[in-house]
N, C-alpha and C positions, 0 to 999 in steps of 0.2 A: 504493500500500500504506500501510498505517498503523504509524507506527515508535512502538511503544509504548515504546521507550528513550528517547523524547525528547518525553513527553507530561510535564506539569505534575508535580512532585511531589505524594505522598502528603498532604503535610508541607506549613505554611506558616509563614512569624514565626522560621524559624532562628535568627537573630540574637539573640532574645528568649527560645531556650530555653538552661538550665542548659548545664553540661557533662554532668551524669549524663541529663537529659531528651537529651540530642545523642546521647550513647553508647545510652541505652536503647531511642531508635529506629531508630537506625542497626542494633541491631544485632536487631531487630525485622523490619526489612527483611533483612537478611541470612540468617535461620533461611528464610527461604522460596523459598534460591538452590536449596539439594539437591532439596528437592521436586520444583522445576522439569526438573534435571538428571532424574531420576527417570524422568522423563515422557517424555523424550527415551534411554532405556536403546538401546531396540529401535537407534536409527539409528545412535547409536554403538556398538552390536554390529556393525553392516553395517560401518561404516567401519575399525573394527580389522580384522575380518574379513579383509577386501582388503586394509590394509594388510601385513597378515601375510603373507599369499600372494604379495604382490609382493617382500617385502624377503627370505622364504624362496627365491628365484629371482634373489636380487642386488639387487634393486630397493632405491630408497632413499625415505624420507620429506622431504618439502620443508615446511615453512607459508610460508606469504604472507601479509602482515597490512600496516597502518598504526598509528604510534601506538599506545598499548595495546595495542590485539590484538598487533600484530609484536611489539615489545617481551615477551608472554607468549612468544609462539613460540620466539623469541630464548632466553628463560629455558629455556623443557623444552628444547628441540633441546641446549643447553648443557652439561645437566645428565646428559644420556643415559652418556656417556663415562666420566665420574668412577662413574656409580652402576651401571651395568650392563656395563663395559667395552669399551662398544663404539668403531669408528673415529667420529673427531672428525667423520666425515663421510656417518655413514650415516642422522643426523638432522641437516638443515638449518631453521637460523631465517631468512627473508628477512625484512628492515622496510623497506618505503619510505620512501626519504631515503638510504640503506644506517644504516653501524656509525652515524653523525655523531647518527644520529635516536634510537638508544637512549638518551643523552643528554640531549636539547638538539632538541624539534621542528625538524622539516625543512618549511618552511612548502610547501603546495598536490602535497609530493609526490605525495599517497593520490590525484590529482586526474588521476593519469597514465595513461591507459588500456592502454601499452604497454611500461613501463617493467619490470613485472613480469616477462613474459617476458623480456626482457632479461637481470633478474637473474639468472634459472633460467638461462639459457642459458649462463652464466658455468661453472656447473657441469656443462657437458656432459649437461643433463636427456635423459631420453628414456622410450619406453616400458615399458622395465619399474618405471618409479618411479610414485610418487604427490603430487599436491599439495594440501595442502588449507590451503582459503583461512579465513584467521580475521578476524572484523569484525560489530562488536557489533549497528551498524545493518543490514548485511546491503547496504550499497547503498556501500561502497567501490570506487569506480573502478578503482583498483591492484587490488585483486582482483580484480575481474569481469572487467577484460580478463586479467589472468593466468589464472585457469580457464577461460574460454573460449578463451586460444589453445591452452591444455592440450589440452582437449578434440580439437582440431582435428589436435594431432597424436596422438591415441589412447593419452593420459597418463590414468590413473584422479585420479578429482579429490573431494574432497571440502571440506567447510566447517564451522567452528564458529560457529553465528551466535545472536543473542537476541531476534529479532523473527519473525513468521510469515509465510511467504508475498513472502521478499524476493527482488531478482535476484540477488543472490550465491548463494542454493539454488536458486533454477532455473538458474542453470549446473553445479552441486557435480550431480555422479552421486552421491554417499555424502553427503548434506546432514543437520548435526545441528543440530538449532532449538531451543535451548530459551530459550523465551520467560519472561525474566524480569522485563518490567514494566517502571512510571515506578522513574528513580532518588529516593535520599533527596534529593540536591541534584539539581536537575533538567537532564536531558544527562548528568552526568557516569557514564560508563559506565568508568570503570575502579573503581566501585563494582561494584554487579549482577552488572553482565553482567562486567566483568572475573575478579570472582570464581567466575561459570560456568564461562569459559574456562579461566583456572585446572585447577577439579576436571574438567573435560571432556580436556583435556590430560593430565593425568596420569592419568585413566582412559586415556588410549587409548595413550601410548606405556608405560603399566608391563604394561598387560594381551597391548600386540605382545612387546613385551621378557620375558616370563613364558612368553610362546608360543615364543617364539625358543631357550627355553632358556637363557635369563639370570639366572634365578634358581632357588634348588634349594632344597627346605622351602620353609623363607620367608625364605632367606636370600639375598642380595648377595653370591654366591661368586665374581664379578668384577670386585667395586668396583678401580677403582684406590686405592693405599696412598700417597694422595698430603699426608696428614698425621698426625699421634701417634694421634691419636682412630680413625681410621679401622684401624692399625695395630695399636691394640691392639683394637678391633672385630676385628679380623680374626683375631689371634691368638686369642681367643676363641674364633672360629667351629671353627677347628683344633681346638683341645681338642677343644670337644663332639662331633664327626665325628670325631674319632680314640683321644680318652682319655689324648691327650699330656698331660704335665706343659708350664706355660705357655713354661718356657724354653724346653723344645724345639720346641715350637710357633712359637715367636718366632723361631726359625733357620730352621724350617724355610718357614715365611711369607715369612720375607726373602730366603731363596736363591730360592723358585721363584717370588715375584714375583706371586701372586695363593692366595687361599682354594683353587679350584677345583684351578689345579694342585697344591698343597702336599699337599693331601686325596689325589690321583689319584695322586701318587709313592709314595706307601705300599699302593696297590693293584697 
């Protein structure tokens, strides 16, 4: 296959340009990340889709990644909790190397074809879950054996990847490709393609978590209150849903512990 994440830059003589000529094409190359994502709508319909259906039946969402990719996964899975209230454990981030690599590379870990499973296995994975494998080039080891052992036990499996026609999507049943090209500096894909996986990520767990009934309008009526900002975001929310005055909104946010139920006592 052809990994067009790791063809020549656009761009030659970096060294030699400006800082405003560095930023102006950098960010040149980055206006044509959404497009890409764009292009790729349909297959991340299919993969929210499923994952919705599994985690509506208990099921949980897993990523598997290396390096950037993990490292993204690592960040959504993280962030699920704080902003939609869900258990710390119904989004999981896996990185090969483990926690030591979100840090500080974990040298040849991605290179492990069996390790993956492993990890999942720690969490008692099984059939009603989902995993989907993240990795820019599409040809991560750690992933490809972890989706295919998936497979094997009748685990739904999908993929965020930035190149076409790689083995990480011919393992993914739910495979999302959007292909986004040579980087500005050349390889480095927590450029690009990082920033696909990014908006690709947060399209798929805010639009599972919006199905799930996680959010209500457009509001985060189960963020955790776990600082002032958020606190007073919240007592906010009460007002407008109920016509309180803010004090009392602010007691009553604080006894019940979340927007959604403060609003639902008064019903």
């Amino acid at each position: 296959m052809e990994i067009n994440t790791e063809k020549d830059s656009n761009y030659n003589g970096l060294e030699n340009m400006s800082v405003l000529e560095l930023l102006q094409n950098i960010n040149k190359e980055d206006k044509t990340v959404p497009l890409a994502v764009e292009k790729a709508l349909p297959q991340i319909e299919n993969l929210a889709v499923i994952v919705t259906e599994r985690m509506r039946k208990g099921g949980r969402l897993f990523y598997i990644g290396a390096g950037t990719s993990g490292r993204l996964g690592v960040v959504d899975a993280s962030e699920c909790p704080p902003t939609f209230g869900v258990p710390f454990d119904w989004v999981v981030g896996i990185i090969a190397g483990g926690d030591t690599a979100i840090r500080k590379a974990v040298e040849f870990a991605e290179d492990n074809t069996t390790q993956a499973w492993k990890d999942l296995q720690e969490f008692d994975i099984n059939e009603h879950d989902v995993v989907v494998g993240i990795a820019a080039s599409g040809t991560t080891p750690y992933v490809i054996g972890g989706l295919k052992t998936a497979n094997e036990h009748g685990i739904a499996t999908g993929c965020i990847v930035c190149n076409a026609g790689s083995p990480v999507a011919a393992e993914a049943k739910y495979p999302v490709e959007v292909v986004t090209g040579p980087e500005f500096v050349t390889g480095s894909t927590r450029m690009k393609a990082g920033t696909a996986q990014k908006l690709v990520l947060n399209m798929l767990s805010t639009s599972v978590m919006i199905q799930l009934g996680r959010v209500k309008g457009n509001k985060m009526v189960d963020m955790q209150l776990s600082n002032n900002k958020l606190v007073h975001r919240g007592t906010r929310m009460v007002m407008a849903e109920t016509g309180l005055d803010e004090i009392t909104a602010a007691e009553l946010l604080k006894k019940h512990g979340s927007v959604r139920k403060a609003v639902d006592s008064l019903k």
